[in-house]
C-alpha positions in Angstrom: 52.5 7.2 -55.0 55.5 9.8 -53.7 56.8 6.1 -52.1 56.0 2.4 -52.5 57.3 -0.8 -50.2 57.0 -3.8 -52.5 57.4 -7.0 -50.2 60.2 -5.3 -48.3 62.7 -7.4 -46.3 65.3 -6.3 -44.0 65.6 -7.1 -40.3 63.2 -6.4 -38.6 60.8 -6.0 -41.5 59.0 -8.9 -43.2 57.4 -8.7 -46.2 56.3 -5.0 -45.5 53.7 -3.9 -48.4 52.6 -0.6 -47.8 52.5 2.9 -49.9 51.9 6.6 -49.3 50.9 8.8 -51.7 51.9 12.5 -52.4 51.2 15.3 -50.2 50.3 12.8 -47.0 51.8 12.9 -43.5 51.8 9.3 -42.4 53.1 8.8 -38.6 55.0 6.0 -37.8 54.6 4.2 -34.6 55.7 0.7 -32.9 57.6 -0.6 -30.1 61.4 -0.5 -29.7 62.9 -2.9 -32.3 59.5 -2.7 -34.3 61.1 -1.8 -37.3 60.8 1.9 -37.8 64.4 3.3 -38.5 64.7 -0.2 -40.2 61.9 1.4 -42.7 62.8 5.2 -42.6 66.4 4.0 -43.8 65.0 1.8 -46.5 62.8 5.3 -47.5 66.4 7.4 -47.4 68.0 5.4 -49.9 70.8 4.8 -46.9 69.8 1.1 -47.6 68.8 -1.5 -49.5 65.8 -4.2 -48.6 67.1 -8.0 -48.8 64.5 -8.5 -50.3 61.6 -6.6 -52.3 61.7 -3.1 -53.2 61.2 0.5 -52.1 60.1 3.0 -55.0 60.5 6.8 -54.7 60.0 9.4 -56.5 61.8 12.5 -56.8 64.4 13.9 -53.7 64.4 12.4 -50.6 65.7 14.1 -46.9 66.5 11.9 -43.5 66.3 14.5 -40.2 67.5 12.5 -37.2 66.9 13.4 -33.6 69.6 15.6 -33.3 69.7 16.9 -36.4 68.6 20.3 -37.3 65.1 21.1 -38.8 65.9 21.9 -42.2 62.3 22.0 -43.6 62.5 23.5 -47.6 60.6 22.0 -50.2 61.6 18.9 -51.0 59.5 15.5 -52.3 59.9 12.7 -49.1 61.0 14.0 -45.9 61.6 11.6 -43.6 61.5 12.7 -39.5 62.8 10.4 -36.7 62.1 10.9 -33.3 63.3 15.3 -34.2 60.9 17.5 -32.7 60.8 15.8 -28.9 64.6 17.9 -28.6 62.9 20.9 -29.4 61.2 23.8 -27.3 57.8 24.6 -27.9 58.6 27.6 -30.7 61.0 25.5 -32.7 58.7 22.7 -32.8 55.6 25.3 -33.8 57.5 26.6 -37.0 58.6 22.9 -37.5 54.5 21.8 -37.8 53.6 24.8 -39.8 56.8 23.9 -42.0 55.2 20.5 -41.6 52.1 21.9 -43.2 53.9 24.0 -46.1 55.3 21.2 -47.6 52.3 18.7 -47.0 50.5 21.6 -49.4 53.1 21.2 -52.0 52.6 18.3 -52.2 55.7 16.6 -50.1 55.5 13.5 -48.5 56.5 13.1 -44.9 57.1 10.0 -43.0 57.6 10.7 -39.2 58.4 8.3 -36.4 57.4 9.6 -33.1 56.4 7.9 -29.7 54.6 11.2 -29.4 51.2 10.0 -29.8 48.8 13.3 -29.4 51.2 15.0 -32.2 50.9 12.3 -34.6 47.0 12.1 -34.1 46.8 16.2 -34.6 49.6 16.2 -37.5 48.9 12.9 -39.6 46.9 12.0 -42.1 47.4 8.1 -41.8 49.1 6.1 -38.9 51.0 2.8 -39.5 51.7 0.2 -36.7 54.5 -1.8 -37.2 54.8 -4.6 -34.7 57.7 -7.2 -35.0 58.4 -5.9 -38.6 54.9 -6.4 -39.9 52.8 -3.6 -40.6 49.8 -4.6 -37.7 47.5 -1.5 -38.8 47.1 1.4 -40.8 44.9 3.9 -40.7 42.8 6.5 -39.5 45.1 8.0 -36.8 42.6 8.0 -34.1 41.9 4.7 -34.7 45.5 3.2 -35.3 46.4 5.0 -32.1 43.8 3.8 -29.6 44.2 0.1 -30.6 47.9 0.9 -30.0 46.9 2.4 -26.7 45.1 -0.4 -25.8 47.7 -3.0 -27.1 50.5 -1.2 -24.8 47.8 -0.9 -21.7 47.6 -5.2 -21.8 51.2 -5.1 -22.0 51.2 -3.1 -19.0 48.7 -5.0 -16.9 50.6 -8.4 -18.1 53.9 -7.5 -16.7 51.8 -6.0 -13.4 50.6 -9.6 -13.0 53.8 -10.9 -12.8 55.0 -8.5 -10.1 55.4 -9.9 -6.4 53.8 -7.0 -5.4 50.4 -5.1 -7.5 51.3 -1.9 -9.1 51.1 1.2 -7.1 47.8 2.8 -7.5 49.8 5.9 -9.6 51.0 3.4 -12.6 46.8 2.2 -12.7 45.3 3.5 -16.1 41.7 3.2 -17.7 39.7 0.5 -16.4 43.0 -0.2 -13.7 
C-alpha cells in the first residue's frame, strides 16, 4: 500500500480506516467540513492523527489551490481543489502529468468538487461525510449515490422555503 489510515483521528475524522495502493488515483469527495484537507494533511505528513496512524511510503508532495502544478515523479501526490484555477491547456498537461506518474507507479490523492473529472480521472472514489468514510468505490457508483445524497439535501431545504423553488433550481425527478 503507497498509503495506509489505521483508525485515524483528527477533527473531523473518526476512526478513518482506509488504504490506497500504488499507482491508483483515488478522488476525494464530501461536503464542506467533511474532512478532506483534514485527511490530505494527515497524508502530507504536515500533521499528526490524535489518534491512529497514517503509513507512507516513500516521498510525499501537497499542491494546494493556488499552488503551481509541479507534476515530476514522485511516490504520493496529493492535489486539493488545483486544477479548477486552471485554463483548459494547463489542466490538459496536468491530467496527462496525472497519467505519467499514475504509470510509474505514484499514488495520487485529489480532492475536487469537480465531479465529471474525478469520474473520468479516478480509479476509486471515497465519500467522507462528517469524518467517516460513507463509501468507496467504483467512481461511477460513489459519485451517483453522492449525487443523489446532495439532490435530497436540495429538495429538503426547498421544503422548508416560504416559497417552492423556481422551476430553474428543479433537477431529476424535480
Amino acid at each position: 500500500m503507497a498509503i495506509e489510515f489505521r483508525g485515524v483521528r483528527f477533527p473531523p475524522l473518526r476512526d478513518l480506516t482506509v488504504s490506497a495502493p500504488s499507482g491508483a488515483v483515488i478522488g476525494i469527495i464530501g461536503e464542506k467540513g467533511a474532512g478532506k484537507g483534514a485527511l490530505l494533511r494527515l497524508a502530507s505528513g504536515a500533521a499528526t492523527p490524535d489518534a491512529g496512524e497514517v503509513i507512507a511510503e516513500g516521498e510525499r508532495r501537497y499542491i494546494g489551490p493556488l499552488d503551481a502544478l509541479q507534476l515530476s515523479p514522485v511516490n504520493l501526490l496529493l492535489i486539493e481543489h488545483s486544477l479548477a484555477h486552471h485554463d483548459a491547456l494547463v489542466r490538459a498537461r496536468a491530467l496527462a502529468g496525472i497519467g505519467r506518474l499514475r504509470s510509474g507507479g505514484s499514488t495520487v490523492l485529489m480532492v475536487s468538487h469537480e465531479l465529471d473529472l474525478l469520474q473520468s480521472l479516478c480509479d476509486e472514489i471515497w465519500w467522507l461525510d462528517a469524518g467517516a468514510l460513507e463509501k468507496r468505490g467504483d467512481p461511477r457508483e460513489v459519485l451517483d449515490a453522492y449525487r443523489g445524497s446532495i439532490a435530497e439535501k436540495v429538495r429538503a431545504w426547498g421544503a422548508t422555503l416560504k416559497s417552492p423553488l423556481l422551476p430553474v433550481m428543479r433537477r431529476g425527478d424535480g
